[in-house]
N, CA, C and O atoms as a GROMACS GRO file, in nm:
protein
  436
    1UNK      N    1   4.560   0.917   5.033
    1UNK     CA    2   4.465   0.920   4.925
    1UNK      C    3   4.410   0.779   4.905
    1UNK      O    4   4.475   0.674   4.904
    2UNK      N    5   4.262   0.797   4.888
    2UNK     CA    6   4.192   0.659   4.868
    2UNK      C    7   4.259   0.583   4.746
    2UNK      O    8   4.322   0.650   4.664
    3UNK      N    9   4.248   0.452   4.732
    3UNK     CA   10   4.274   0.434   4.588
    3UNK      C   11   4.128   0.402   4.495
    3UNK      O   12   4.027   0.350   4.543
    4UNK      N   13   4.142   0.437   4.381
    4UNK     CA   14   3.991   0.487   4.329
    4UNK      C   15   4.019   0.310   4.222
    4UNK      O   16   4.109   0.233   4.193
    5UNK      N   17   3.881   0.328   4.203
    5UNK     CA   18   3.860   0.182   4.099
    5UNK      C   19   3.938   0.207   3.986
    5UNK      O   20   3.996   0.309   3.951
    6UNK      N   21   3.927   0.062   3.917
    6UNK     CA   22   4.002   0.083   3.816
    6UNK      C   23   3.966   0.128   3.647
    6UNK      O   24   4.043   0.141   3.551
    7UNK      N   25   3.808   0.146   3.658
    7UNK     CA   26   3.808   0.238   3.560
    7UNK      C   27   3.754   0.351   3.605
    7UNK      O   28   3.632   0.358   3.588
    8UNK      N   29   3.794   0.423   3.646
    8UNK     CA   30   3.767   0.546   3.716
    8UNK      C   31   3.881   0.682   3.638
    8UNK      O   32   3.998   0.647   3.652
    9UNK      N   33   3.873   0.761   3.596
    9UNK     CA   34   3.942   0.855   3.505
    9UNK      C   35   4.037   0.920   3.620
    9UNK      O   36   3.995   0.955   3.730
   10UNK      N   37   4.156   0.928   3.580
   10UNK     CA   38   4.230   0.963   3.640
   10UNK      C   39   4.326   1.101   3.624
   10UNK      O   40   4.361   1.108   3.506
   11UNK      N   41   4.382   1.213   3.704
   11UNK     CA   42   4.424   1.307   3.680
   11UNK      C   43   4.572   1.340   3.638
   11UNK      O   44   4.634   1.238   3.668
   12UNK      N   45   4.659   1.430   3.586
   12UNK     CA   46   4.795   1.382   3.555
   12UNK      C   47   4.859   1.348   3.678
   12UNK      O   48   4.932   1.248   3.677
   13UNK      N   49   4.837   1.446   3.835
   13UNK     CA   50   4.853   1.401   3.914
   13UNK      C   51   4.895   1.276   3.978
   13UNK      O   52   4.992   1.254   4.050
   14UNK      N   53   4.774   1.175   3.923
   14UNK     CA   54   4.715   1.051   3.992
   14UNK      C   55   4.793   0.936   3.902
   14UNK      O   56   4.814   0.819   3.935
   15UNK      N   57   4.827   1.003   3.782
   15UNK     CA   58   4.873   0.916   3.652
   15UNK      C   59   5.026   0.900   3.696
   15UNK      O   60   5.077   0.788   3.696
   16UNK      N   61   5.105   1.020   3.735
   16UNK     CA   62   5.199   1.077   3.751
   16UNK      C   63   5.264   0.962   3.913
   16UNK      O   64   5.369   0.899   3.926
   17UNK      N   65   5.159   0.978   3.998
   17UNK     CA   66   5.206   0.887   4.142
   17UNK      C   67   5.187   0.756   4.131
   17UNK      O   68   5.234   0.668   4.203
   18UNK      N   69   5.081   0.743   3.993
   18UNK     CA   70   5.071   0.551   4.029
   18UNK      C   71   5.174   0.536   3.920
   18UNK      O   72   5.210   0.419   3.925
   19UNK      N   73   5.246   0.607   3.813
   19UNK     CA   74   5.322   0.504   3.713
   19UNK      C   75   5.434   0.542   3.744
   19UNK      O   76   5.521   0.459   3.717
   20UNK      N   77   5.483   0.675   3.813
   20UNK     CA   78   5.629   0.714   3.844
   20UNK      C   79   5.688   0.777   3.741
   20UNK      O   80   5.810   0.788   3.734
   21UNK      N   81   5.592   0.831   3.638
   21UNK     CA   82   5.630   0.909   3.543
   21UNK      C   83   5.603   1.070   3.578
   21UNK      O   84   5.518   1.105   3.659
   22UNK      N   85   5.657   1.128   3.532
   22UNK     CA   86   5.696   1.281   3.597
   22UNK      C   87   5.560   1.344   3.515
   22UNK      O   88   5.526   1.313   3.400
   23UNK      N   89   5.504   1.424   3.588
   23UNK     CA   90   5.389   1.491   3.493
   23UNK      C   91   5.441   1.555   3.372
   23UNK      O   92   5.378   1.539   3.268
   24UNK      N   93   5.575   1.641   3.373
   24UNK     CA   94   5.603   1.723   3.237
   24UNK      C   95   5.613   1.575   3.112
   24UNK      O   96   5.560   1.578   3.001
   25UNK      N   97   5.700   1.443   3.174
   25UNK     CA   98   5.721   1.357   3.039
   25UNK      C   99   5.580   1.295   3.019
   25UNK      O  100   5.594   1.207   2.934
   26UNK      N  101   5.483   1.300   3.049
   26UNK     CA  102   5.313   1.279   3.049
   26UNK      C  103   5.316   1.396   2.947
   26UNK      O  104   5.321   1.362   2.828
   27UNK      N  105   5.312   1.524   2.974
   27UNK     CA  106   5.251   1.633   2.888
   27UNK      C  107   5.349   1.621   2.774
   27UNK      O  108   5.317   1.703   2.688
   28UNK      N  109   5.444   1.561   2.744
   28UNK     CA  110   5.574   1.573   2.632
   28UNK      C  111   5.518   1.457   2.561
   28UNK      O  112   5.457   1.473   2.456
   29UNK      N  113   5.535   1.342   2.615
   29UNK     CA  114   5.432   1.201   2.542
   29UNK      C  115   5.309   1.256   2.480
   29UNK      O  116   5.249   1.212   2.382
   30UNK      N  117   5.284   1.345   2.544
   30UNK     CA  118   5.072   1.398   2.479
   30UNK      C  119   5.154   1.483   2.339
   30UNK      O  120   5.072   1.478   2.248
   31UNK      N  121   5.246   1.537   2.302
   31UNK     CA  122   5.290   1.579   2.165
   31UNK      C  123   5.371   1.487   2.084
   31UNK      O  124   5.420   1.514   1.974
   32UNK      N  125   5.383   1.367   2.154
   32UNK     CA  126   5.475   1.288   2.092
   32UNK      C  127   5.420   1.214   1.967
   32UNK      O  128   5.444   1.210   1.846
   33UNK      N  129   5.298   1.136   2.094
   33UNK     CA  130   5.193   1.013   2.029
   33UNK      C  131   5.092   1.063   2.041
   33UNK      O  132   5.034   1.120   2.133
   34UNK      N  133   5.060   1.029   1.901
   34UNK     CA  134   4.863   1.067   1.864
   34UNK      C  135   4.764   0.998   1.932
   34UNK      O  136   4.647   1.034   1.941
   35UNK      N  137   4.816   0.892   1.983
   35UNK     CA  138   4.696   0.771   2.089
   35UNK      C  139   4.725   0.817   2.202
   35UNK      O  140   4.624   0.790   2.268
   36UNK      N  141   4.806   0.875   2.279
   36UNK     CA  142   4.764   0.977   2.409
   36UNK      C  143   4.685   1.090   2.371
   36UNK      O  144   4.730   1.168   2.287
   37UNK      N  145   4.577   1.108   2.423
   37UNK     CA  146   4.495   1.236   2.460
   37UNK      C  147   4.374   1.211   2.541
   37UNK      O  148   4.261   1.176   2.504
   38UNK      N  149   4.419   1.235   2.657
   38UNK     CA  150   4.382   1.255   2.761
   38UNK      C  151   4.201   1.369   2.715
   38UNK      O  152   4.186   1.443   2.618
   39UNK      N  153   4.099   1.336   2.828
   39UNK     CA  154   4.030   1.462   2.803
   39UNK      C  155   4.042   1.545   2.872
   39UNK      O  156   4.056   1.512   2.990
   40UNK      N  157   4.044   1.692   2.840
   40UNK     CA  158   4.015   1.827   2.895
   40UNK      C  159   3.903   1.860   2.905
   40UNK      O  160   3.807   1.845   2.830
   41UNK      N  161   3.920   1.924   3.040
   41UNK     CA  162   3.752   1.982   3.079
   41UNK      C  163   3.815   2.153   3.102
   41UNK      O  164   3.919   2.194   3.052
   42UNK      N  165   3.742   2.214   3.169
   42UNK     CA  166   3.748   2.321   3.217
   42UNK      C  167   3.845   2.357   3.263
   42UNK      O  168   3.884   2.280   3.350
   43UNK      N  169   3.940   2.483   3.240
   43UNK     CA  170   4.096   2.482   3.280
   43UNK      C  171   4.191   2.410   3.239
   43UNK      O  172   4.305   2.409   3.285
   44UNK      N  173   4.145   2.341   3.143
   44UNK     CA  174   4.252   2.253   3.075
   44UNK      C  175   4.307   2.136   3.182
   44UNK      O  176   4.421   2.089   3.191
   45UNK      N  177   4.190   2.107   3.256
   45UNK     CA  178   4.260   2.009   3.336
   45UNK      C  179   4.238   1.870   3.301
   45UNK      O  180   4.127   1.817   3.316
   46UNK      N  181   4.368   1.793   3.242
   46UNK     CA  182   4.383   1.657   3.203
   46UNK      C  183   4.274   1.551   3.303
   46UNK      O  184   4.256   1.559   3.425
   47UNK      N  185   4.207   1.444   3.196
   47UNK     CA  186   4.147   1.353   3.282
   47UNK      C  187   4.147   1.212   3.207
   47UNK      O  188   4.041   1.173   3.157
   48UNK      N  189   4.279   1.123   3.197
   48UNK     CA  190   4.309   0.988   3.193
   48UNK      C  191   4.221   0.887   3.181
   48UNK      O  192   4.205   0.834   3.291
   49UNK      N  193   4.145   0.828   3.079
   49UNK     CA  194   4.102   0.737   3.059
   49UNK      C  195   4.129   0.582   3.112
   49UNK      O  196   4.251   0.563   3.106
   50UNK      N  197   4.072   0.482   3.155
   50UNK     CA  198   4.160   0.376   3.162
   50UNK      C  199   4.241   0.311   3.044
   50UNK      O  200   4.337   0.236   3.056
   51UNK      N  201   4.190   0.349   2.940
   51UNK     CA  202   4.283   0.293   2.808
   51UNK      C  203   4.424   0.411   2.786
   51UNK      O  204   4.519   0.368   2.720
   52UNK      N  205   4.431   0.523   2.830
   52UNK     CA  206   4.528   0.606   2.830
   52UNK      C  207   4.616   0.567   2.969
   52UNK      O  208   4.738   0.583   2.965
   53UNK      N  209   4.565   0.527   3.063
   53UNK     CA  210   4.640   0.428   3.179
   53UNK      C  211   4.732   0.336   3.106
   53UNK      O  212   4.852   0.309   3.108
   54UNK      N  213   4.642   0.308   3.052
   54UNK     CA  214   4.734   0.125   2.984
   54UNK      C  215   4.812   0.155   2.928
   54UNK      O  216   4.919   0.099   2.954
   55UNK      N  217   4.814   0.284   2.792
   55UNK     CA  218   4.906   0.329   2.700
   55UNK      C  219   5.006   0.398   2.730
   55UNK      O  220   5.101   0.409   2.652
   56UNK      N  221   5.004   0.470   2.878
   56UNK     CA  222   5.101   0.522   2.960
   56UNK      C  223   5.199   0.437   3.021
   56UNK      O  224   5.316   0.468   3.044
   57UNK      N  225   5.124   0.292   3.052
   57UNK     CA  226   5.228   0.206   3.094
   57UNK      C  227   5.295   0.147   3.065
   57UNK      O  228   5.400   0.114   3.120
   58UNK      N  229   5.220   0.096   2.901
   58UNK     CA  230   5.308   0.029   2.788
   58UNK      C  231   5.391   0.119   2.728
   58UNK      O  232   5.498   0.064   2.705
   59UNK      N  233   5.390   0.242   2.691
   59UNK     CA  234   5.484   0.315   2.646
   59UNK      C  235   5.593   0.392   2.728
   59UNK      O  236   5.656   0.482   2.673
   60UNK      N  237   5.623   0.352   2.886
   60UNK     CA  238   5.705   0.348   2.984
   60UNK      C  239   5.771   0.235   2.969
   60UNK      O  240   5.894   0.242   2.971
   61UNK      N  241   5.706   0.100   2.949
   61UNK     CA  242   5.755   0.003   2.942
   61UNK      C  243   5.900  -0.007   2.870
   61UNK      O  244   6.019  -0.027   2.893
   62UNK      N  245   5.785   0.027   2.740
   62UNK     CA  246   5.881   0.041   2.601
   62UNK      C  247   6.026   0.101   2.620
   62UNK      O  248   6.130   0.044   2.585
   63UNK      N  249   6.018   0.230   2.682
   63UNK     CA  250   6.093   0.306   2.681
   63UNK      C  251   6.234   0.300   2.806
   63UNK      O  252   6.351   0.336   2.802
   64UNK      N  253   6.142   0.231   2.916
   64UNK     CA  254   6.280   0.238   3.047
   64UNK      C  255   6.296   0.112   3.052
   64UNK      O  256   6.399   0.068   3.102
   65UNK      N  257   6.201   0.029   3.004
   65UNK     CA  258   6.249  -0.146   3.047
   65UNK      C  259   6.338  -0.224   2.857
   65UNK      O  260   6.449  -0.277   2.849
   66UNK      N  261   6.253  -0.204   2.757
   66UNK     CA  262   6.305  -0.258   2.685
   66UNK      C  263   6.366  -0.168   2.567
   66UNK      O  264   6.334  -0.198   2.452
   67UNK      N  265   6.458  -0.053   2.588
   67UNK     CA  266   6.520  -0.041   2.508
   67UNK      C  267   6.461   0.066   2.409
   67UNK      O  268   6.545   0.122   2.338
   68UNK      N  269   6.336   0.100   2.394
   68UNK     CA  270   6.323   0.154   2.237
   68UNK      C  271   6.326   0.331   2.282
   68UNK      O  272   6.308   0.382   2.393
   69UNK      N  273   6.353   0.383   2.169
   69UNK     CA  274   6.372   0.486   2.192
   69UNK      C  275   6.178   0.585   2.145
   69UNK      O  276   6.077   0.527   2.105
   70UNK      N  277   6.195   0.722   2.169
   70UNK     CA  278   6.109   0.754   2.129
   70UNK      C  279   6.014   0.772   1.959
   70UNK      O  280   5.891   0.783   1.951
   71UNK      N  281   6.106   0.770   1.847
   71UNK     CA  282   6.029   0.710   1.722
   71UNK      C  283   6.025   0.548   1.742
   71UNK      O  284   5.937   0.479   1.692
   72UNK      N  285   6.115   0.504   1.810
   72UNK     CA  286   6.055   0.339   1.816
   72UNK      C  287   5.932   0.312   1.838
   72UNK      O  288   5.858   0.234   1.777
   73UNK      N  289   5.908   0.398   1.951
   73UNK     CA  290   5.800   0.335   1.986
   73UNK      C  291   5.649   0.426   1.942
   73UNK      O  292   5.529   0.398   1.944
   74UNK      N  293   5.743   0.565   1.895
   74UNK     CA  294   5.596   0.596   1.775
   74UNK      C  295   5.570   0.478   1.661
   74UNK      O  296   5.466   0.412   1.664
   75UNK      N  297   5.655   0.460   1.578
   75UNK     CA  298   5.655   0.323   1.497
   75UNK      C  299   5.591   0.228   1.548
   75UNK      O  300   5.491   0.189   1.487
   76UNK      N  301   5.617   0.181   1.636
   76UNK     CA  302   5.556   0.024   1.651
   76UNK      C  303   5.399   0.106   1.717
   76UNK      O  304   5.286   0.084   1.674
   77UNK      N  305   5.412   0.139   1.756
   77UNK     CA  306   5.182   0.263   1.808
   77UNK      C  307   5.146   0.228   1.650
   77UNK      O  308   5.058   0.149   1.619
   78UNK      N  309   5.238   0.308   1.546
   78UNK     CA  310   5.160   0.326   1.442
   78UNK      C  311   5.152   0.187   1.341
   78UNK      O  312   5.074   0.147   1.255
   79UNK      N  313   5.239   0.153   1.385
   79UNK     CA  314   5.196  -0.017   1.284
   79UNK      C  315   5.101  -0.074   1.314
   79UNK      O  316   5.037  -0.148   1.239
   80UNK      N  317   5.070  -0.043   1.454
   80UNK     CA  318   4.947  -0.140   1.517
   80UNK      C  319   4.828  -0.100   1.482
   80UNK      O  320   4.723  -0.163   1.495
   81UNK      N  321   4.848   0.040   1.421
   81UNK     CA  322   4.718   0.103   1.435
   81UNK      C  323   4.695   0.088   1.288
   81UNK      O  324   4.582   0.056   1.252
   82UNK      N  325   4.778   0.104   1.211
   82UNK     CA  326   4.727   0.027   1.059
   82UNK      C  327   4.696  -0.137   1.017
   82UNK      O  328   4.686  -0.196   0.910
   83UNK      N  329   4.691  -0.165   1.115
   83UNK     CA  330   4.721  -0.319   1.079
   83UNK      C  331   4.823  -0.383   1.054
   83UNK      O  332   4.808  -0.502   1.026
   84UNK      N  333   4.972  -0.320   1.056
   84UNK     CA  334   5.029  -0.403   0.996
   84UNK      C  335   5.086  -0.509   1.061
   84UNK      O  336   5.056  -0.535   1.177
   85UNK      N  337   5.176  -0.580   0.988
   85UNK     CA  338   5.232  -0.780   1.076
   85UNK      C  339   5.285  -0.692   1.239
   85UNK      O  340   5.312  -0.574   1.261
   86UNK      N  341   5.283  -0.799   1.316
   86UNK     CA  342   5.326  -0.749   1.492
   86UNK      C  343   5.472  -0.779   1.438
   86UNK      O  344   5.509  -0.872   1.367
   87UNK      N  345   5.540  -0.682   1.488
   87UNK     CA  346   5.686  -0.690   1.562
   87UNK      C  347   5.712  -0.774   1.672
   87UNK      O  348   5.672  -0.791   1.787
   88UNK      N  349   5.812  -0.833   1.574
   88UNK     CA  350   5.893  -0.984   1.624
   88UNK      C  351   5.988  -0.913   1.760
   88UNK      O  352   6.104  -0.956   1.759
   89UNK      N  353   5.957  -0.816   1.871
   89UNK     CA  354   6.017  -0.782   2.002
   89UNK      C  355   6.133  -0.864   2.029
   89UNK      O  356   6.240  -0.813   2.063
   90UNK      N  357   6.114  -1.007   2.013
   90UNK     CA  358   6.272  -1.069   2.053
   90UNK      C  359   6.357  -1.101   1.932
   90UNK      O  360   6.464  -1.160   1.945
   91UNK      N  361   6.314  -1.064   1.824
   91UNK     CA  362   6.416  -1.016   1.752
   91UNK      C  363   6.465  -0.882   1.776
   91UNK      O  364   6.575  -0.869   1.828
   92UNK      N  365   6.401  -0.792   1.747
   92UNK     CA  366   6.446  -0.653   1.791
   92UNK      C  367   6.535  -0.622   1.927
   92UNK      O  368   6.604  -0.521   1.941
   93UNK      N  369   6.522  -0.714   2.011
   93UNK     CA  370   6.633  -0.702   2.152
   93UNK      C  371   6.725  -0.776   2.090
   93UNK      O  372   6.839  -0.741   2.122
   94UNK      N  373   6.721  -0.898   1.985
   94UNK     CA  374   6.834  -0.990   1.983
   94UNK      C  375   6.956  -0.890   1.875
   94UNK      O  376   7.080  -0.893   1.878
   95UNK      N  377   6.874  -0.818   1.796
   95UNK     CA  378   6.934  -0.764   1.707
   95UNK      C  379   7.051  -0.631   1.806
   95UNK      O  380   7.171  -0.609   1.816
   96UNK      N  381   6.916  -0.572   1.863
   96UNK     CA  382   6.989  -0.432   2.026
   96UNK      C  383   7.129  -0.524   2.102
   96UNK      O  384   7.225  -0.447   2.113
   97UNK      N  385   7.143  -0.588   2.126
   97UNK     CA  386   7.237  -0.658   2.187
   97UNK      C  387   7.365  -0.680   2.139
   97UNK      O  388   7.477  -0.649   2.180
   98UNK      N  389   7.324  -0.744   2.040
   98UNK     CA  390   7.414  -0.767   1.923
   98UNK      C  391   7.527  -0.599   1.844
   98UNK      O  392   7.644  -0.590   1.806
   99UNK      N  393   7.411  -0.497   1.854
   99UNK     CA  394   7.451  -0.393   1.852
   99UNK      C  395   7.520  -0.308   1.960
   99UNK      O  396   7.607  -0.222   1.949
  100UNK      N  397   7.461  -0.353   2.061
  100UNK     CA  398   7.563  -0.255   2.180
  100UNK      C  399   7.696  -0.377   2.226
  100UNK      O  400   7.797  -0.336   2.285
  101UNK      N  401   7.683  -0.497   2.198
  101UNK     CA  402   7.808  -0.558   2.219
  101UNK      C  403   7.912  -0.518   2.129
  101UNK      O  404   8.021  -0.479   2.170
  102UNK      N  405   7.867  -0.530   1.948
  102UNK     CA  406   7.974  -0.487   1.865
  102UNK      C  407   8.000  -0.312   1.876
  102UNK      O  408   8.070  -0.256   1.793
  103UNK      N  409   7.939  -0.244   1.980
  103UNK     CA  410   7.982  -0.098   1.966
  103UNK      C  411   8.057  -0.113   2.116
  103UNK      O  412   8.139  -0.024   2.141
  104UNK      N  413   8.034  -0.236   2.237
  104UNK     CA  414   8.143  -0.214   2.324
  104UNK      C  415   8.281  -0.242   2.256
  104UNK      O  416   8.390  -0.186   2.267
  105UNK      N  417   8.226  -0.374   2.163
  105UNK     CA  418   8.408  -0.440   2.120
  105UNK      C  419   8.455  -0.302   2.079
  105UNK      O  420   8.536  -0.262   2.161
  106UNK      N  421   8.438  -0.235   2.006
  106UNK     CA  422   8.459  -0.145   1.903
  106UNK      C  423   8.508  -0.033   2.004
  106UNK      O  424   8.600   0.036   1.960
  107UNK      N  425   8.459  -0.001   2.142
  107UNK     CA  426   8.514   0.106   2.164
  107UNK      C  427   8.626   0.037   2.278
  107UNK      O  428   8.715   0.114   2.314
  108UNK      N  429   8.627  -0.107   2.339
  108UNK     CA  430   8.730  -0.155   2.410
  108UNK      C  431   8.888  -0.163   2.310
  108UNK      O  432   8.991  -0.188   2.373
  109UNK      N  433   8.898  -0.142   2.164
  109UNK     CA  434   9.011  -0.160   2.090
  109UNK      C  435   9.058  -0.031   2.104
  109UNK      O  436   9.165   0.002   2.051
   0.00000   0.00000   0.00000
């Protein structure tokens, strides 16, 4: 398969092989978060924006690289989207750490 430009709309398919996310957790994210929605055309077939690219990757990010779970990272979508102050991220890992160390001590006694 060619690789297509980069703002070029993309299919769950296409979304699915370039981020390594499984098409069903794509269609599960589209009920999760209100800033995924993809457009539908005819047959209901999904077509990926480049800003729904980006939001697919940052909210993979979120989720397999740093820790947050799925209201985490509805929360921090929706703070952004009201305006409110940015989340201090290296606090929030310093704090995660701190928490899974005192729940190893806790289960090594």
């Amino acid at each position: 398969m060619s690789q297509k430009a980069a703002g070029a709309y993309r299919t769950i398919g296409e979304l699915s092989q370039e981020t390594g996310v499984a098409r069903h957790i794509l269609r599960y994210w589209e009920t999760r978060f209100v800033q995924l929605r993809p457009m539908t055309r005819a047959g209901r077939r999904r077509y990926y924006r480049p800003e729904d690219v980006a939001l697919v990757r940052r909210i993979h990010g979120l989720l397999v690289h740093d820790g947050y779970t799925i209201r985490g990272v509805q929360a921090l979508l929706a703070s952004e989207a009201v305006g409110a102050p940015s989340v201090d991220v290296s606090a929030l890992r310093r704090i995660r750490d701190g928490l899974a160390q005192a729940l190893a001590a806790a289960e090594s006694r």
